[in-house]
N, C-alpha and C positions, 0 to 999 in steps of 0.2 A: 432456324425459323424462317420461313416465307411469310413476307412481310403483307399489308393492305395494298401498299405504292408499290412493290413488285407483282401483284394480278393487275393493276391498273396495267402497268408495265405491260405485262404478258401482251394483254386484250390489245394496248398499243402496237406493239410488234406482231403480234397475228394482222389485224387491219395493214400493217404494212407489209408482211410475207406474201399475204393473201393478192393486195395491190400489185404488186411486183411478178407476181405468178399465172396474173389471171387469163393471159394470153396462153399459157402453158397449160393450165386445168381445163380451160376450155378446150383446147384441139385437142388431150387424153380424150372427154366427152365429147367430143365429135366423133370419136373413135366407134364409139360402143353406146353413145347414151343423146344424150337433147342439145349437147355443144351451147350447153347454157350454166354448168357450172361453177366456172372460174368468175363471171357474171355474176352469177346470185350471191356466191360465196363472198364478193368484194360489194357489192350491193350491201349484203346483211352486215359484213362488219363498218362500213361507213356510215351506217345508221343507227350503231354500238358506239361508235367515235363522237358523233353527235348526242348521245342520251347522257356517257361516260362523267361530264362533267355535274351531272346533276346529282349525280348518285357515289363520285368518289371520295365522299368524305363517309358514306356507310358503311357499315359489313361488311366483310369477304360475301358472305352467302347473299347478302341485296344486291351488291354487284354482277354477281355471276348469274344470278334469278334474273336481273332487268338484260343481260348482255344474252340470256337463253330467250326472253318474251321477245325482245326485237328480234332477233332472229325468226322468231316463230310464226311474227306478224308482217314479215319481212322481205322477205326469200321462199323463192315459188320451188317446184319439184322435190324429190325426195329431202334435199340436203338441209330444207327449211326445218320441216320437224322433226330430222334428226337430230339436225347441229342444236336445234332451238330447247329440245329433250336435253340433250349430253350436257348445254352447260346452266340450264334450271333442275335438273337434279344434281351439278353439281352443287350448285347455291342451297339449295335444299339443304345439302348432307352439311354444308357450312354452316349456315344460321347462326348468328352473330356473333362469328369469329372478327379477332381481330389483325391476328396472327397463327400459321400454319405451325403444329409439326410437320416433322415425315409423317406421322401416322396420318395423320388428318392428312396430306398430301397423297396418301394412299387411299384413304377415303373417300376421296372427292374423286379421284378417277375410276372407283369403284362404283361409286353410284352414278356417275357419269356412262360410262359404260351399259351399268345395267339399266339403265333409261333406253340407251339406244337398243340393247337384245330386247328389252320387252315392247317399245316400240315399232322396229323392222324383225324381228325376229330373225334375225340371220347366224348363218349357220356357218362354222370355220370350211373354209374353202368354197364360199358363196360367188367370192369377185366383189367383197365390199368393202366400205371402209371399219369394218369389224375385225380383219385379214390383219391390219397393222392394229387396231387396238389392243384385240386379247393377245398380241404377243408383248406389247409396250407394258398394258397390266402386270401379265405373268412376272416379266422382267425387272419389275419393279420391286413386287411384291419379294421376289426371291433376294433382290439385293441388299431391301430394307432390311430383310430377315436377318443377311449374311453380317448385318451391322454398317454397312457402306454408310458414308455421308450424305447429304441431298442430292448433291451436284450428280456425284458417280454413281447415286440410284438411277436419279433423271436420264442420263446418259448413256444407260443398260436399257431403261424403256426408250430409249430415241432411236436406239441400235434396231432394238426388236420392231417396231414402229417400220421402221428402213427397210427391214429383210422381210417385214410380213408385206410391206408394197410392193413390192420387188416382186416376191412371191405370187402373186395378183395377173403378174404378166402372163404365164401359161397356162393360167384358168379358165376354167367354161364357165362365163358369168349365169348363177341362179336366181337375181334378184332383179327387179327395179326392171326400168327397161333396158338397158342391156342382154336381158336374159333371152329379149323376145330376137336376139342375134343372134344364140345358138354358137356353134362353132364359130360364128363371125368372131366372138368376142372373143377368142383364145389370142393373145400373142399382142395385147394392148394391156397397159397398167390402168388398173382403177384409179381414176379420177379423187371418189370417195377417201382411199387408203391415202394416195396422195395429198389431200388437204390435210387429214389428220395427222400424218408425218410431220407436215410442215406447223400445224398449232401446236405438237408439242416438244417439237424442236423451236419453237420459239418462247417457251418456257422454259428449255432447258439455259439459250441464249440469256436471257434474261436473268435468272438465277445465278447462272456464272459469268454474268459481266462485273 
């Protein structure tokens, strides 16, 4: 079971991956994009670190609805209403849990996910941060299935997460502005892929601490 005080956890350790990273997310986007989203991305979580305490004695899903709205109200260029979608439908899919299964743990990144396809609409091998999601999903989905335990589901989607980033590097970006680079953008890692590596690798972190 994933507890209420382990997403607290999470959201804590993301704001602090994020902090730690953002000279690094930024110059990926400088690469290809506005060299402003290591920036936004530690901007919107520091404004989740300040809301966090008003709201963590609630629900999993009030938690993660209030940590998607600041985001949403937040953080400027594409990452705002993505990130701000991915983690208010995952709140969404929560509603007033108190505690996770795996399934619910599948759950929540499913409809996380399908926030961000219905809102950017992107397409696997776009250059986005979708490249490491729908492999993290996949890899999850398939581990649950196989019976794995949390940790070594989590751990299959952190992989796949890793090799769909990875994967980013020799793409022709199709989205956002990077796309308006054309060839420029081949042979740079998405920015995007790479923050979502890192939130849910820090979930995994947290899980198995």
């Amino acid at each position: 079971m994933v507890t209420k005080a382990q997403i607290v956890q999470w959201l804590e350790a993301t704001a602090a991956v994020l902090s730690q990273n953002k000279e690094y997310l930024t110059q990926l986007d400088a690469a290809i994009g506005d060299a402003d989203h290591g920036i936004n991305m530690n901007r919107g979580f520091k404004k989740i670190m300040e809301k966090l305490p008003s709201v963590a004695d609630k629900d999993i899903g009030n938690i993660l609805k209030t940590a998607g709205m600041t985001l949403l109200s937040s953080v400027g260029g594409a990452s705002g209403p993505l990130y701000g979608t991915f983690f208010t439908r995952a709140g969404m899919a929560m509603t007033a849990k108190e505690e996770l299964s795996d399934e619910d743990l599948l759950k929540l990144l499913e409809a996380a996910v399908d926030g961000i396809l219905q809102r950017g609409r992107p397409q696997p091998g776009d250059k986005t941060m979708y490249d490491a999601l729908a492999p993290a999903l996949a890899a999850l989905r398939a581990a649950l299935a196989e019976g794995q335990d949390t940790v070594t589901a989590l751990q299959a989607a952190v992989n796949g997460a890793e090799q769909g980033m990875k994967e980013t590097i020799p793409m022709q970006a199709r989205k956002g502005r990077a796309s308006y680079m054309g060839e420029r953008s081949i042979g740079h890692q998405d920015p995007g892929a790479t923050s979502s590596y890192l939130i849910l690798n820090a979930l995994l972190e947290t899980l198995a601490s």
